[in-house]
KOLGU-600039 format. One record per residue: x, y, z of N, C-alpha, C in turn. Coordinates in steps of 0.1 Angstrom, whole numbers, padded with zeros to 4 digits, always signed. Example, Ala and Ser with C-alpha at 12.3 -4.5 7.8 and 13.67 -1.06 7.14 Angstrom:
BEGIN
+0132-0057+0078+0123-0045+0078+0132-0033+0078/+0128-0022+0071+0137-0011+0071+0129+0000+0079/
This chain:
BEGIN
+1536+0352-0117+1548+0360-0115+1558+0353-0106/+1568+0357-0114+1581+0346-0099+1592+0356-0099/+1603+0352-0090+1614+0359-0093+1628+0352-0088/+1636+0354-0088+1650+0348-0080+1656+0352-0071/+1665+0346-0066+1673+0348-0048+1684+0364-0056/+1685+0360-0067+1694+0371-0067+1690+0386-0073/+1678+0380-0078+1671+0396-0086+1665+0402-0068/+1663+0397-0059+1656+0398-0047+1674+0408-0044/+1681+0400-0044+1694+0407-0030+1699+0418-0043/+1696+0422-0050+1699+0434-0055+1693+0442-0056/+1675+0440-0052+1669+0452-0048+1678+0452-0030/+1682+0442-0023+1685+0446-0009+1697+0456-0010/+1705+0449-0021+1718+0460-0020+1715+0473-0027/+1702+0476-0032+1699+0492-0037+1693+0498-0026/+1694+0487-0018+1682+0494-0005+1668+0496-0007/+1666+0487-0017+1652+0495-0018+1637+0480-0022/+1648+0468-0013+1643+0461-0010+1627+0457+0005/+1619+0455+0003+1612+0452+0018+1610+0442+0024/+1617+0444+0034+1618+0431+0045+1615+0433+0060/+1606+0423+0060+1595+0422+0067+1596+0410+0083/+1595+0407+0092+1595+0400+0099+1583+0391+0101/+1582+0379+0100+1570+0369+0102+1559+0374+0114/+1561+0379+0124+1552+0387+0130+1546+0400+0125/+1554+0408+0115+1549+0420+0113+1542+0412+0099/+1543+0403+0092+1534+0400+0081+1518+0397+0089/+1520+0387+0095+1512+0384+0107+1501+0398+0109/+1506+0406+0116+1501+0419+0121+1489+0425+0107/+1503+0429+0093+1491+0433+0083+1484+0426+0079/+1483+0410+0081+1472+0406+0072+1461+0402+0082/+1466+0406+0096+1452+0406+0106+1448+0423+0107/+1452+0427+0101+1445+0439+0093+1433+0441+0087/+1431+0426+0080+1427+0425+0067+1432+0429+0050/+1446+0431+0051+1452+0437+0040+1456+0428+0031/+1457+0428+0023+1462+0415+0012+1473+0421+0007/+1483+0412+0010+1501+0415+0007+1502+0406-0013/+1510+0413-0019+1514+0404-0030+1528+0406-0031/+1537+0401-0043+1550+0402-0043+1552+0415-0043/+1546+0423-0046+1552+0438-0050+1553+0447-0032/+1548+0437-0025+1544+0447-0012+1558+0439-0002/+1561+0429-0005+1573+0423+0002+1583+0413-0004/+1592+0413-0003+1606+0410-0006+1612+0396+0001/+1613+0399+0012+1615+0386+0018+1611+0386+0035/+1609+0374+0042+1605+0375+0053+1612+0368+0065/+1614+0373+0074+1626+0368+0082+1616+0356+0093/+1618+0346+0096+1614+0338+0104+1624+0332+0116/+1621+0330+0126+1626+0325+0135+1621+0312+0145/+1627+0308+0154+1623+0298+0164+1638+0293+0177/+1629+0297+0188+1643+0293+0198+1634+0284+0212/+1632+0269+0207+1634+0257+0217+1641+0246+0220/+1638+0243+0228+1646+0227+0233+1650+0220+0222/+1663+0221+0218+1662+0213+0207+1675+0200+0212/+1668+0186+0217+1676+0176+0219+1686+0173+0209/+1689+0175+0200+1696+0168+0188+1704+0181+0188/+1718+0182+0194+1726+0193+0194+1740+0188+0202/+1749+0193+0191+1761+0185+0197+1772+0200+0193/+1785+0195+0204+1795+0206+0199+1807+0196+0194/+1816+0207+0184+1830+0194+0181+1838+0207+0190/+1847+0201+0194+1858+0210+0198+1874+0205+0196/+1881+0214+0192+1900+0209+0193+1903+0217+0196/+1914+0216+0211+1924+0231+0215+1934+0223+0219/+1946+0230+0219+1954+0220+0231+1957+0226+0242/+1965+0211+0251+1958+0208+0268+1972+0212+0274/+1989+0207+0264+1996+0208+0271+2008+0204+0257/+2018+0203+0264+2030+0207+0252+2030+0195+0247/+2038+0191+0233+2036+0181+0219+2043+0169+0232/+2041+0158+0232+2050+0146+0237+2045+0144+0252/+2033+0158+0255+2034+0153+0274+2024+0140+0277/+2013+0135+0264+2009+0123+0270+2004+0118+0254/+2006+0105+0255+2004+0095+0242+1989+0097+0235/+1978+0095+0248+1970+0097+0240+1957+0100+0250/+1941+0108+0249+1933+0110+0262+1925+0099+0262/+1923+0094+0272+1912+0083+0271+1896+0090+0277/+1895+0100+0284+1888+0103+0289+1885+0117+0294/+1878+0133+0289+1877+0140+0293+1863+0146+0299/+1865+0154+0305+1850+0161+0313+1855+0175+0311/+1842+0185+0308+1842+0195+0307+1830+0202+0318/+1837+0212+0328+1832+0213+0342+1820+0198+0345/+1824+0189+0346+1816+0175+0347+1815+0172+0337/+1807+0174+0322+1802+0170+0315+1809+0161+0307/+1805+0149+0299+1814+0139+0293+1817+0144+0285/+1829+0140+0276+1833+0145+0263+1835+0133+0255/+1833+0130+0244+1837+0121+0230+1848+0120+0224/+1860+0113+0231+1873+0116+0226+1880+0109+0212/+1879+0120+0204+1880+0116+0191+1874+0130+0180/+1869+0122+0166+1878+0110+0156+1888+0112+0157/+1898+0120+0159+1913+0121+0152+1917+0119+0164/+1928+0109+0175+1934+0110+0188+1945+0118+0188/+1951+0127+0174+1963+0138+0177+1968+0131+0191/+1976+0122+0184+1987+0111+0190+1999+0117+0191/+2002+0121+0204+2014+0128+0212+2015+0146+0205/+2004+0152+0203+2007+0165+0200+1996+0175+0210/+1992+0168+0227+1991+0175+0232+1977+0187+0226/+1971+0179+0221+1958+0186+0215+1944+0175+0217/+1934+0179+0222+1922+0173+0221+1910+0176+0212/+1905+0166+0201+1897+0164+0192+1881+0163+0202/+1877+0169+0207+1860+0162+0215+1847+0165+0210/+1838+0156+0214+1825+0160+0208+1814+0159+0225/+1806+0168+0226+1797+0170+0233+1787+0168+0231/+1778+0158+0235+1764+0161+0234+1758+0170+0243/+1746+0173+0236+1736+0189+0244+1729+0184+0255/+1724+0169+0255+1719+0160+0263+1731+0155+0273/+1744+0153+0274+1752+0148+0284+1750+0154+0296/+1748+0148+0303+1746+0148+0319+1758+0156+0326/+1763+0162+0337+1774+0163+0343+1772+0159+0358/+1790+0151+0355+1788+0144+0368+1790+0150+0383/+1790+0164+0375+1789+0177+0391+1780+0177+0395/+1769+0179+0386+1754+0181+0388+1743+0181+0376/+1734+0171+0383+1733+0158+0372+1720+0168+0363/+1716+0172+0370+1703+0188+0360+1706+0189+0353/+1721+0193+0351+1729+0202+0336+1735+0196+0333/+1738+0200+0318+1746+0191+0309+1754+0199+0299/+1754+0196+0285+1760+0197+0276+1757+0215+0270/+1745+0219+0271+1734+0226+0269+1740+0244+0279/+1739+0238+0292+1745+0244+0301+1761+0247+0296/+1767+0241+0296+1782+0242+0291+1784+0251+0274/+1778+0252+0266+1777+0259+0261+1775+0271+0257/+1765+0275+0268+1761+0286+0270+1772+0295+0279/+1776+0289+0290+1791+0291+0300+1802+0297+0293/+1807+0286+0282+1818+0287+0271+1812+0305+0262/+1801+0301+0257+1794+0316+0251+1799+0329+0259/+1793+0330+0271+1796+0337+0276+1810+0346+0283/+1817+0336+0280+1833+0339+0282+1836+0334+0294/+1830+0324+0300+1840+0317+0315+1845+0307+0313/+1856+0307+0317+1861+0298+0317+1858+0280+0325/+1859+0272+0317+1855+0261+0321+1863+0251+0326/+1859+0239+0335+1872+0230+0343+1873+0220+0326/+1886+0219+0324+1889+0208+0316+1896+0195+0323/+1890+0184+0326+1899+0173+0335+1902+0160+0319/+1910+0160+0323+1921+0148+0309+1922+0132+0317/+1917+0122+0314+1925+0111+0317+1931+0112+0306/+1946+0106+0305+1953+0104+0295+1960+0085+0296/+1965+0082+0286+1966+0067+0283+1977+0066+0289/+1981+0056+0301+1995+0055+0309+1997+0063+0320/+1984+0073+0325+1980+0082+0335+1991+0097+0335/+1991+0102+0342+1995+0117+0340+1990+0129+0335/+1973+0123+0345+1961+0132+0344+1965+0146+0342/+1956+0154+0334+1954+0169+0333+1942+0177+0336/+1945+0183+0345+1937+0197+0351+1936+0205+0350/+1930+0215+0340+1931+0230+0337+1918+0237+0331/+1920+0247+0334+1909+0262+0330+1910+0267+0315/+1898+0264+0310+1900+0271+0294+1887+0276+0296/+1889+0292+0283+1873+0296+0275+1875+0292+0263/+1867+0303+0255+1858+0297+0245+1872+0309+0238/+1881+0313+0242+1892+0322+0234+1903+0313+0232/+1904+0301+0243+1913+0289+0239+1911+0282+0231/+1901+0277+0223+1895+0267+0219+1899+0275+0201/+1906+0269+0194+1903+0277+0181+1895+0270+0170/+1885+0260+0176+1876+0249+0170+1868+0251+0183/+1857+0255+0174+1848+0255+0187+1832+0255+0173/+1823+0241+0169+1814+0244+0159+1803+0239+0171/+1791+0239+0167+1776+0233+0177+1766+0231+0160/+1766+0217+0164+1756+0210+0151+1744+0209+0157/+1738+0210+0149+1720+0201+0151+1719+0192+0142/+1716+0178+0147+1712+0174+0140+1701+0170+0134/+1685+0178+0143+1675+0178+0142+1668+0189+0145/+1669+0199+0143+1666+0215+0145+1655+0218+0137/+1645+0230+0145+1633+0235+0136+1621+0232+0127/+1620+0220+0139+1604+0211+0133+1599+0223+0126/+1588+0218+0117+1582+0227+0110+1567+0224+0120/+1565+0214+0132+1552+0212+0136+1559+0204+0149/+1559+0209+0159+1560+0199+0173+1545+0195+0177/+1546+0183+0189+1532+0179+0195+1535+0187+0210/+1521+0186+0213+1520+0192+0230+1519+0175+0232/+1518+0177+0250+1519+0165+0255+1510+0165+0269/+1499+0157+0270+1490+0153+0281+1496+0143+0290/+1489+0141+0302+1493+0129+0306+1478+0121+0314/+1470+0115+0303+1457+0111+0310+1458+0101+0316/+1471+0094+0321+1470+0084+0334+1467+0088+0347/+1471+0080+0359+1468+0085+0370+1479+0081+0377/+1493+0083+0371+1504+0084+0376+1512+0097+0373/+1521+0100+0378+1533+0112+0373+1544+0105+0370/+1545+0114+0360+1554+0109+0347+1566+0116+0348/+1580+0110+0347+1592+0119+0343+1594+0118+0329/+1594+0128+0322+1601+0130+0308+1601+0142+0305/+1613+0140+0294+1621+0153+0285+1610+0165+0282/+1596+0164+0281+1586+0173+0279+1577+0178+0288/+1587+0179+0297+1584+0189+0317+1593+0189+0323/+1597+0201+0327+1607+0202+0339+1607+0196+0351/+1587+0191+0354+1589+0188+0369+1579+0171+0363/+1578+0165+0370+1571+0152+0370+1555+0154+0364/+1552+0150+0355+1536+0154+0347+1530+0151+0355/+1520+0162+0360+1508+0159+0370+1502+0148+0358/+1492+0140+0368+1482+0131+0359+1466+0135+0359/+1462+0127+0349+1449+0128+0348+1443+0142+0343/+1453+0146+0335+1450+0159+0324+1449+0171+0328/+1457+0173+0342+1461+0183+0352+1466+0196+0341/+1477+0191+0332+1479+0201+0325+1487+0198+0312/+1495+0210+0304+1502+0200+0288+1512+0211+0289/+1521+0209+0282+1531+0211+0277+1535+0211+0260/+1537+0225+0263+1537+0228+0244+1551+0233+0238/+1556+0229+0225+1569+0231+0223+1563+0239+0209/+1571+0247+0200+1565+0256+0185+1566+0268+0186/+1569+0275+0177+1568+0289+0177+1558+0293+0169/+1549+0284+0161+1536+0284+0151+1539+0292+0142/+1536+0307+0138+1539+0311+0126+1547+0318+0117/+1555+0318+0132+1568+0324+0132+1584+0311+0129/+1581+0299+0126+1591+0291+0129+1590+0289+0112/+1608+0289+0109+1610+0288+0093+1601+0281+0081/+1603+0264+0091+1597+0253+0082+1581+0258+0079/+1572+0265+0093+1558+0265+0088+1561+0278+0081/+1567+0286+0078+1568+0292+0061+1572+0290+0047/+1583+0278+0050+1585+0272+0034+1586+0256+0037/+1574+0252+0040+1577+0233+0045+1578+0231+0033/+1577+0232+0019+1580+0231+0008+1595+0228+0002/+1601+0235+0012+1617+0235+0008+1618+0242-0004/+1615+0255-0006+1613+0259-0018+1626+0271-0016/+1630+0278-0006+1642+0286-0002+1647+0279+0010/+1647+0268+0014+1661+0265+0018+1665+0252+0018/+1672+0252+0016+1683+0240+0008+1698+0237+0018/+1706+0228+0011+1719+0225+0015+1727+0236+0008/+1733+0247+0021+1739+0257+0016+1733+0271+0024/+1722+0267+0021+1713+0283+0026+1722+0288+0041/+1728+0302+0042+1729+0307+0054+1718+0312+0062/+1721+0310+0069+1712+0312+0084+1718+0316+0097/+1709+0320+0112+1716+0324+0123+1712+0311+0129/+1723+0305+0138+1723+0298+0148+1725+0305+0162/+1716+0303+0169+1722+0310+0182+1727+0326+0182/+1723+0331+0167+1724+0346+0169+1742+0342+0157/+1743+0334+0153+1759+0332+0149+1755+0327+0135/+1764+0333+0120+1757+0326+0110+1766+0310+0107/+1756+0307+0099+1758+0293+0101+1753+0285+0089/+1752+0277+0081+1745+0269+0075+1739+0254+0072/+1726+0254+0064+1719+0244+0065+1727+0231+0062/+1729+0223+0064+1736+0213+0060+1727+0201+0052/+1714+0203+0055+1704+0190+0046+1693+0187+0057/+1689+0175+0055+1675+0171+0063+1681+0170+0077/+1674+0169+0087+1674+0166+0101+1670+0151+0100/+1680+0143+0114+1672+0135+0113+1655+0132+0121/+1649+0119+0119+1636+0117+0118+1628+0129+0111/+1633+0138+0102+1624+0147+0094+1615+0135+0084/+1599+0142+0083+1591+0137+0072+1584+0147+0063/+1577+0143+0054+1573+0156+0044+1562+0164+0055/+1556+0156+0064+1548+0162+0072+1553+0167+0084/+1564+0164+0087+1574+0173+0099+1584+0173+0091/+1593+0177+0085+1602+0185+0082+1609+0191+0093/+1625+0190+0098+1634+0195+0104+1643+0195+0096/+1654+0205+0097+1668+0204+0095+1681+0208+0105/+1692+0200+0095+1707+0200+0102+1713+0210+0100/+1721+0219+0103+1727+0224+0105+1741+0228+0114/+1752+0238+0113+1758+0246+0118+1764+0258+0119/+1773+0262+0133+1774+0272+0130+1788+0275+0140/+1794+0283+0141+1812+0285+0148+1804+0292+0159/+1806+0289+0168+1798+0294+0186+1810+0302+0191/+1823+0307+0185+1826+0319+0193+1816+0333+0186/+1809+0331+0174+1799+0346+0173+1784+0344+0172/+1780+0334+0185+1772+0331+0194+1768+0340+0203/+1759+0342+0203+1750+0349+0215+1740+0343+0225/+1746+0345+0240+1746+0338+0249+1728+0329+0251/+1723+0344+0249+1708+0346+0255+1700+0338+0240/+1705+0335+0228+1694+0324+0223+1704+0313+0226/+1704+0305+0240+1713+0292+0240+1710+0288+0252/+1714+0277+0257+1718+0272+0272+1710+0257+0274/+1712+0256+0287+1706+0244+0291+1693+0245+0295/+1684+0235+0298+1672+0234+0302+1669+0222+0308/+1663+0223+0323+1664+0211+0331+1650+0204+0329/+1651+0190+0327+1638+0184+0329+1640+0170+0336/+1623+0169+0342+1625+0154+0354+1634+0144+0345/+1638+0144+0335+1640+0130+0324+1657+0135+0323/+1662+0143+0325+1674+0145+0326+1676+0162+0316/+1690+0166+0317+1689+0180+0309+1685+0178+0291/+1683+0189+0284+1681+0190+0274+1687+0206+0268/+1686+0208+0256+1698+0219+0252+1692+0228+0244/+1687+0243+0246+1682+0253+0237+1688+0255+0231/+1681+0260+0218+1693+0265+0202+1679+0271+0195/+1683+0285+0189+1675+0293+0181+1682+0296+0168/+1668+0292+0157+1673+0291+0143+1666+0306+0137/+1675+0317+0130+1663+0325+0121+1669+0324+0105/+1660+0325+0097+1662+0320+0084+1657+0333+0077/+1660+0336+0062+1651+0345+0056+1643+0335+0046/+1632+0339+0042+1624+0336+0035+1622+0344+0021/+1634+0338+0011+1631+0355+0002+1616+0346-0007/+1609+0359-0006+1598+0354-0018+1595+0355-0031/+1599+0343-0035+1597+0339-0051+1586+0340-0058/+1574+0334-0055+1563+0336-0060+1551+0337-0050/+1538+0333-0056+1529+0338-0049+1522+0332-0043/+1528+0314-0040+1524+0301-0035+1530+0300-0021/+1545+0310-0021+1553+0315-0014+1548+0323+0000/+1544+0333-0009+1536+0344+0001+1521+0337+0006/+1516+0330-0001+1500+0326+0005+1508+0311+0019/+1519+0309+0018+1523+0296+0032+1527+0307+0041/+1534+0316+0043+1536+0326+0051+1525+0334+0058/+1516+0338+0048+1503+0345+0055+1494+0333+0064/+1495+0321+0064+1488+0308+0072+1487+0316+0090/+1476+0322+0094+1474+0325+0106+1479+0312+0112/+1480+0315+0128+1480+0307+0136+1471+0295+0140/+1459+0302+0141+1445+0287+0136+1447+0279+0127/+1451+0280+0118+1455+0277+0109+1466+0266+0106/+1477+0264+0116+1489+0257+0121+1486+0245+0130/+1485+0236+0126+1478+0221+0138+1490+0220+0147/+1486+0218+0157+1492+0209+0166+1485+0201+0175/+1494+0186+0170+1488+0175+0179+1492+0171+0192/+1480+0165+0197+1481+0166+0210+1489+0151+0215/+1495+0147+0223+1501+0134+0220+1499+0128+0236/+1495+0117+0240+1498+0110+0254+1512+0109+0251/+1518+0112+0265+1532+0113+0270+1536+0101+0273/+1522+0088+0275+1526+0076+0283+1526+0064+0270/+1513+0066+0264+1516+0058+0253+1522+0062+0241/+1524+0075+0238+1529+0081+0227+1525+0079+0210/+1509+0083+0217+1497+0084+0206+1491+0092+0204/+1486+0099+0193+1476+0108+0191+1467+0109+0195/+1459+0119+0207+1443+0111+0211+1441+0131+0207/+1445+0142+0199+1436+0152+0193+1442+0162+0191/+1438+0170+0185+1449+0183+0179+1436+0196+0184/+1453+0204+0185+1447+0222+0189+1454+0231+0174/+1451+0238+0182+1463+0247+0166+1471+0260+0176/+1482+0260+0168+1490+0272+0178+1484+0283+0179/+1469+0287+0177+1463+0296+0185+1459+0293+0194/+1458+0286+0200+1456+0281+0216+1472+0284+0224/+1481+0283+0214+1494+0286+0225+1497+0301+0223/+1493+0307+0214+1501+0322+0209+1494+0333+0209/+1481+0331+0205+1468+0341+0208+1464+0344+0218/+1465+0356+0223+1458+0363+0237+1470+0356+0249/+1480+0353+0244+1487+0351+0257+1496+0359+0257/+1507+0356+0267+1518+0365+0273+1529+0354+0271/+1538+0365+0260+1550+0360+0256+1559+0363+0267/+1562+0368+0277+1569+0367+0286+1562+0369+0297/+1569+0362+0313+1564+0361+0322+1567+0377+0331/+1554+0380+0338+1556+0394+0345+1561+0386+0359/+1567+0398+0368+1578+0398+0378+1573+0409+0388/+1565+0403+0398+1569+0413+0411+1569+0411+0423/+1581+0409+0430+1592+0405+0435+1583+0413+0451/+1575+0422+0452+1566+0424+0458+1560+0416+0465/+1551+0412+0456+1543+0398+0461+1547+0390+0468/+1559+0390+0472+1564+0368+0479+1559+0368+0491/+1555+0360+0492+1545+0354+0505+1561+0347+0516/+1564+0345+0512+1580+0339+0519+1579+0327+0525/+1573+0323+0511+1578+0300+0517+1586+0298+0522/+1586+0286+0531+1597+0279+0537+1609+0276+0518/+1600+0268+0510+1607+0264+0502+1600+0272+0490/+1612+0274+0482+1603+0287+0469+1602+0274+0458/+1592+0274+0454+1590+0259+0448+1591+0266+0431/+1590+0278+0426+1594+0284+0415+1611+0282+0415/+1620+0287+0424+1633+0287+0428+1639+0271+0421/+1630+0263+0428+1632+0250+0426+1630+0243+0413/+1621+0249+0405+1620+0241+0394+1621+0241+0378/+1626+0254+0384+1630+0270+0368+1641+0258+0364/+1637+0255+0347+1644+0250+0344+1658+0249+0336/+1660+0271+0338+1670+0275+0335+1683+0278+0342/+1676+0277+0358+1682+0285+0370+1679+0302+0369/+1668+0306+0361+1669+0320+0363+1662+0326+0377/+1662+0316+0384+1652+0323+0398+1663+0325+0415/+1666+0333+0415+1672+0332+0428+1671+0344+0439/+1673+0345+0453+1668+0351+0462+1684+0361+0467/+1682+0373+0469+1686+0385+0476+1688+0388+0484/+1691+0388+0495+1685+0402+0507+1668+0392+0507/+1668+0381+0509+1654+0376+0510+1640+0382+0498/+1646+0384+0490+1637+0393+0481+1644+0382+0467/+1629+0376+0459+1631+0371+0449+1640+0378+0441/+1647+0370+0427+1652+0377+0416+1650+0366+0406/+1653+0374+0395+1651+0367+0383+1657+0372+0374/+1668+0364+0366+1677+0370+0356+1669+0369+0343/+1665+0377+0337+1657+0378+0322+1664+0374+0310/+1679+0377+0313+1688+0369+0305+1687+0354+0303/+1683+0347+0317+1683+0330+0315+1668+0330+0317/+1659+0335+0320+1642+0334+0314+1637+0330+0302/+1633+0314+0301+1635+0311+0289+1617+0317+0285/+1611+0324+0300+1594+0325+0296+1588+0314+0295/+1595+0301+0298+1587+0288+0298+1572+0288+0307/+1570+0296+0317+1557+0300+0322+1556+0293+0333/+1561+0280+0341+1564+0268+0348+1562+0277+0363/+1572+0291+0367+1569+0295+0377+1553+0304+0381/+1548+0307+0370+1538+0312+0372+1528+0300+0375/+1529+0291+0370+1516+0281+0373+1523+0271+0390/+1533+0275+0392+1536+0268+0405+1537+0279+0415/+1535+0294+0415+1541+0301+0426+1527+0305+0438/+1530+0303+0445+1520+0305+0459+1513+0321+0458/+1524+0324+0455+1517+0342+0456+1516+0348+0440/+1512+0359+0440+1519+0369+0427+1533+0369+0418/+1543+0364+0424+1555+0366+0419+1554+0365+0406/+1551+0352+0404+1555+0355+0386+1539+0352+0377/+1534+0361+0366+1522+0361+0364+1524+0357+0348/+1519+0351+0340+1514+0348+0327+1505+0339+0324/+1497+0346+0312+1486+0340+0306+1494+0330+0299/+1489+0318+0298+1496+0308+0292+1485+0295+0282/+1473+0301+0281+1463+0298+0270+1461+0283+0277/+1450+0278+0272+1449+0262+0272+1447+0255+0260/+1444+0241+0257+1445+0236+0245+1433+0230+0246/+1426+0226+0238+1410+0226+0232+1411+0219+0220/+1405+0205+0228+1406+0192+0213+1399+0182+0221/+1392+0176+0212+1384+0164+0214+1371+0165+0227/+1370+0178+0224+1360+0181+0237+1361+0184+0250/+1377+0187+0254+1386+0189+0262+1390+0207+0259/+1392+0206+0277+1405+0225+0278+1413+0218+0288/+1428+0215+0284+1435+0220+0291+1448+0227+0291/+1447+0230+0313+1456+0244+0309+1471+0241+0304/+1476+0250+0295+1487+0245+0293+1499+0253+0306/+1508+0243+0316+1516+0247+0321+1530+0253+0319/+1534+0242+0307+1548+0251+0306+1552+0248+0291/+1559+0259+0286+1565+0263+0271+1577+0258+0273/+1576+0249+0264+1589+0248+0257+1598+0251+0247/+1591+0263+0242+1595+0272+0235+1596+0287+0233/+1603+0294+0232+1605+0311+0236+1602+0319+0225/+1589+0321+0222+1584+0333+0213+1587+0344+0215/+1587+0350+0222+1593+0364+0223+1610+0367+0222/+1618+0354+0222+1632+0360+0219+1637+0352+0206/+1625+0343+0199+1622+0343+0183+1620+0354+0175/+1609+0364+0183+1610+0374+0177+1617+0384+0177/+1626+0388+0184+1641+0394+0184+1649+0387+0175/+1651+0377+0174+1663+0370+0165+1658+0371+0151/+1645+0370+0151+1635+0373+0133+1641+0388+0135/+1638+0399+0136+1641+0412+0142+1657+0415+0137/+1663+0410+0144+1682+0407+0145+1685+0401+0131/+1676+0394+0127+1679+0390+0109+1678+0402+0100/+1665+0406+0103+1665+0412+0093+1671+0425+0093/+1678+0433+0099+1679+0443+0108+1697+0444+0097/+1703+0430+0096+1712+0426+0094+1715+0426+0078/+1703+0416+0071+1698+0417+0058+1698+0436+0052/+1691+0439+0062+1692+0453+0055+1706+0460+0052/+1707+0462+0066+1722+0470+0066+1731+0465+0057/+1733+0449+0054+1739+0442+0045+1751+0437+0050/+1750+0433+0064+1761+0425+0069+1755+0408+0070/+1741+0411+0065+1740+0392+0059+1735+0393+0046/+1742+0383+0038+1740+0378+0025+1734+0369+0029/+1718+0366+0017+1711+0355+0014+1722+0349+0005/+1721+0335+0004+1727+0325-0002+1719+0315-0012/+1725+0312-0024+1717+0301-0032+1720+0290-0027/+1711+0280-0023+1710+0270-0021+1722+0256-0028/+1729+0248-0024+1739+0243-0033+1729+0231-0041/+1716+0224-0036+1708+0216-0034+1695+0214-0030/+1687+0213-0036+1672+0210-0028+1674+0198-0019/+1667+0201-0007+1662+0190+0003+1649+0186-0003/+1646+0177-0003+1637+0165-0006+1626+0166+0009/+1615+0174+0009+1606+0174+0025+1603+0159+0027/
């Protein structure tokens, strides 16, 4: 039995379609219930991590047609900008491109990632201009000035990320820990949303193609083709999406010892075609490999499966502000790699808005303050604990949630594909 994208969105538009979220399929078939086409329609999937390969284009203008030839050089509150392709030669308008990875030279933690999220939220940001023959520019814009404002991936939504050990007996700075990797298998670092992330429901590329709409960042947007380094066995895709109908809280920056990096949450629908369809969706979490990788050589030495990261744990971090023992130095404060941690009236705080739940302050805090189970990984005759997420399952499952929620009411159209992607 099979069926089509469009015989599917006209049971949606009779309403009398069922759509389901990847966690609630999840839920009935650890039931023990056996789902077939007749029991679901389509399935919303999600995923919101660190995703390096993320850039923004932007064009607004700075200042009236004739006030300077051409920009050689801008920063956005620090961060570099790409001035170009088009130099809009004496019309007082700037063409720029951001990377999600750019450093700023205010403060070097944050970057591109951070700025993003700022612009989202409606503050205004510093714009500084070198211009060619000098007669620098200094001024305040939001994301209401900018009437070009898109955020690309060009590598989004592995269908399988690696955790990452570090069995030397040095500490390590890189992109996969916020703070310096303890050594000697102290602890790992896991990135995936396992059965909830698009690709591990159609790595087949069987609904989504060049064309397919989707949410970026809570904003729709569409697939644009492969990602790059995608393989048939990792599979990612490119995409975009217009970041003024962006939503702040799936976005922002994220600090790590190796320099910043840049969050972006993808949800997709999964409408179901046939019944090869529905059997990749129901794939429990055990089920979902993930390999374990040295951080120093950048080899395989054993695989867990994302039930070691997602079973019996705690999707977000608990908070009581109770507990602080009152360090000299709050070593959570210091190494949150959102900035969600800051102090009161002497009394912790934590903004749950920038809580990416990475878990990092629970396994560093001296007292109670911040508590989560955060599972270990178990391979090659090995447990270790895992310290910090780099990826946010619980505000995956809101944006799966927020899809579908959307699908129903009928303010999102599924889309036919223009193209298959080739996995």
């Amino acid at each position: 039995m099979s069926r089509t994208l469009s015989e599917i969105q006209a049971k949606v538009d009779r309403g009398e379609a069922v759509v389901l979220t990847a966690k609630e399929v999840g839920e009935i078939l650890d039931g023990e219930v056996v789902l077939t086409l007749e029991d679901v329609d389509v399935v919303t999937c999600a995923t919101r991590a660190v995703m390096s390969g993320t850039y923004a284009v932007f064009s607004f203008p700075v200042a009236p047609p004739g006030t300077f030839r051409r920009a050689t050089g801008v920063w956005l509150n620090g961060v570099p900008a790409v001035v170009g392709p088009c130099p809009n030669e004496r019309l007082g308008v700037l063409d720029l491109i951001v990377f999600g990875t750019a450093a700023s030279r205010e403060e070097s933690r944050d970057g591109g990632g951070h700025l993003f999220r700022d612009l989202v939220e409606g503050e205004e940001v510093r714009v500084e201009v070198e211009t060619e023959g000098g007669g620098d520019l200094d001024l305040d814009l939001s994301l209401a000035d900018m009437p070009t404002a898109r955020l690309f991936g060009t590598r989004h939504s592995f269908k399988n990320y690696s955790a990452f050990v570090n069995p030397s007996e040095e500490r390590v700075a890189t992109i996969f820990h916020a703070t310096t990797f303890d050594p000697c298998w102290r602890g790992a670092s896991v990135s995936g949303c396992g059965r909830l992330n698009p690709l591990e429901n159609d790595p087949l590329l069987d609904t989504i193609g060049v064309g397919t709409r989707v949410l970026i960042n809570g904003a729709e947007g569409f697939v644009l083709g492969r990602g790059t380094r995608s393989s048939p066995d990792r599979p990612n895709l490119s995409g975009y999406a217009d970041m003024h109908g962006m939503d702040p809280e799936y976005m922002g920056g994220f600090r790590t010892s190796a320099g910043p990096e840049c969050i972006s949450s993808w949800a997709v629908a999964i409408p179901v075609l046939r019944e090869e369809i529905l059997e990749r969706v129901a794939a429990p979490e055990e089920a979902i490999p993930l390999p374990v990788m040295d951080v120093v050589a950048r080899k395989e030495i054993g695989q867990a499966t994302y039930a070691d990261v997602w079973e019996g744990t705690d999707l977000a971090v608990s908070f009581e502000p109770g507990e602080c023992k009152r360090c000299t130095a709050c070593r959570p404060e210091a190494i949150c790699p959102t900035g969600a941690i800051g102090f009161k009236d002497w009394r912790p705080t934590l903004d749950r808005r920038r809580c990416f739940n990475c878990g990092l302050c629970a396994t560093s805090c001296a007292g109670d303050v911040f508590r989560a189970r955060l599972g270990s990984l178990r391979f090659a005759g090995r447990e270790v604990p895992i310290v910090v997420r780099q990826s946010d399952r619980l505000r995956a499952e809101r944006l799966a949630e927020e899809l579908k929620r959307r699908i129903v009411d009928g303010s999102f159209r599924m889309t036919e594909m223009a193209e298959r992607i080739s996995p």
